[in-house]
C-alpha positions, -999 to +999 in steps of 0.1 A: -486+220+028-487+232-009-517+219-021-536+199+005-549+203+041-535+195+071-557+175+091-579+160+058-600+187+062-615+174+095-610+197+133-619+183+167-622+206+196-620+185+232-642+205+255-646+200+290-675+173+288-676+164+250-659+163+218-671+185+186-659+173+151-659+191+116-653+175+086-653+194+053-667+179+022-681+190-017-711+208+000-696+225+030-689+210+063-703+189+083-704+190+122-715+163+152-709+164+194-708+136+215-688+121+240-650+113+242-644+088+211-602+079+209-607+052+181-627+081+157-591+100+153-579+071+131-547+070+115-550+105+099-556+126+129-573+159+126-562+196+127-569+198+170-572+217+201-579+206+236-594+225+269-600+188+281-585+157+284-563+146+259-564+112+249-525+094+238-533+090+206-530+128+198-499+135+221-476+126+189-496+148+170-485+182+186-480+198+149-514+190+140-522+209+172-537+248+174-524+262+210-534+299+220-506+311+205-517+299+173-550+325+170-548+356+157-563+373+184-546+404+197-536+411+238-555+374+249-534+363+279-516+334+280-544+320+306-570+322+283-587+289+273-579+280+237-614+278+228-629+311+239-598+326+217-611+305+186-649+318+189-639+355+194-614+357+168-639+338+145-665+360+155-647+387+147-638+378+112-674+371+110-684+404+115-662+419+092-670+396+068-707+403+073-700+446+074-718+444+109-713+473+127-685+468+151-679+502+163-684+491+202-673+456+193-688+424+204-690+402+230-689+365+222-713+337+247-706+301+249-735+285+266-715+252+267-703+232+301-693+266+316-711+302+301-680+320+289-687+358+280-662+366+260-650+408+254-636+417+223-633+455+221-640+478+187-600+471+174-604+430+174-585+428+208-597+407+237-614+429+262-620+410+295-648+384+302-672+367+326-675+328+333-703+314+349-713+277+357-735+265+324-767+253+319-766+217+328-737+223+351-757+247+375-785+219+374-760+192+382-750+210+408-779+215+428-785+184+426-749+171+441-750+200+467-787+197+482-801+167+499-837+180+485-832+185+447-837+157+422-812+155+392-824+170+361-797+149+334-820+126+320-850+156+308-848+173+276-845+205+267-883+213+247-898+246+246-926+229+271-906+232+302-903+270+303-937+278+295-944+291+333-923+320+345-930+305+383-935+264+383-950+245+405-926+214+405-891+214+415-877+199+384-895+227+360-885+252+389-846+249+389-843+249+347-863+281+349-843+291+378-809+283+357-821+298+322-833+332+336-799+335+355-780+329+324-805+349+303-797+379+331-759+374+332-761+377+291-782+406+294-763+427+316-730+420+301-745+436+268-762+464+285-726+473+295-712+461+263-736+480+243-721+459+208-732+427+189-736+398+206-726+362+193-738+332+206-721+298+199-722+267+223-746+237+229-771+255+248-769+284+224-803+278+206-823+272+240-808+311+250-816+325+213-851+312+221-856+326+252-835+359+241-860+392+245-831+420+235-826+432+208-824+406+176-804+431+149-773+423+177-783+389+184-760+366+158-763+327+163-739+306+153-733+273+171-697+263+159-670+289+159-649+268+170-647+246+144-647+273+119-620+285+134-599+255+136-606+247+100-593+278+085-561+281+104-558+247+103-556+251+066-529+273+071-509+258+095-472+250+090-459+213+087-428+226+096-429+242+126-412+229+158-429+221+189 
């Protein structure tokens, strides 16, 4: 690869529910989500990994591919989900990039289809974890499971519908309901934690907002991911064997 990128420079991470894409260019990279696109891979595919479907036009492309195995991040199991190994390892590199202090180390939230709390302890190893059901997925499903409940997918997201700690209507009442359960579960996790906290994930501006801890932990910084993918996708062997 002497000389060039693998991938063109460009990373897509298939999540659960949509598809994130980086593309580097003169003045840095440039990121976009959206929903499963196969005809966007083109003929040069991009540096990849996958916790979702994956469509056929990548399944000849397995060198272009970052598995687990592939991150740099010390004791993760072999059941851990590709991308909560890319954020925490990037987080990590992060911080010591940054000089944070990371003598209690740092736990890493995705707010994206599921709320991933990710460990890693003061040595850059993974450290354990908590999932929970994410934002719009906790909404969804009291809307499937109740009889009651109206579905919530077609509302945005504005600073408007929390401005009441108790609503009056049901709609307003279960995306309160849902963001002070996830703002709980985040805060109890660092009360334990007791190190920096990274936050990365579609719903990870709508928690910074809403955040009342302490904001000298709080580091935002929406795709890891991709950051991740990028830089060991620059390093990634041609060579290797599948």
């Amino acid at each position: 690869m002497a000389g060039s990128e693998r991938g063109g420079g460009r990373a897509l991470l298939i999540g659960n529910s949509r598809w994130h894409w980086a593309q580097r260019h003169d003045h840095g990279v440039r990121v976009d989500h959206g929903g499963p696109d196969p005809a966007r891979i083109g003929s040069e595919p991009p540096i990849w990994a996958a916790v979702g479907s994956v469509p056929e036009q990548l399944m000849a492309h397995q060198d272009l591919r970052i598995r687990l195995e592939d991150v740099p991040f010390p004791q993760a199991p072999p059941w851990l989900g590709v991308d909560r190994a890319l954020g925490a390892w990037m987080a990590w590199r992060c911080s010591q990039e940054r000089k944070l202090d990371c003598s209690r180390g740092l736990l890493l939230v995705d707010a994206g289809t599921v709320l991933s709390i990710t460990r890693v302890t003061a040595d850059g190893c993974f450290g354990g974890g908590q999932l929970i059901p994410g934002y719009r997925l906790q909404l969804q499903a009291m809307a499937e499971g109740t009889v009651g409940l109206p579905s919530t997918a077609d509302l945005s997201d504005d600073d408007e519908a929390f401005q009441e700690v108790f609503p009056q209507l049901t709609v307003a009442a279960m995306r309160r309901g849902v963001l002070e359960a996830m703002l709980a579960t985040i805060t109890a996790a660092q009360q334990h934690a007791q190190g920096l906290l990274w936050i990365c994930g579609g719903d990870a501006a709508l928690v910074q907002r809403h955040w009342t801890g302490s904001p000298s932990l709080l580091q935002l910084e929406g795709d890891l991911q991709l950051q991740a993918l990028l830089n060991l996708g620059a390093g990634l062997s041609s060579g290797r064997d599948r």
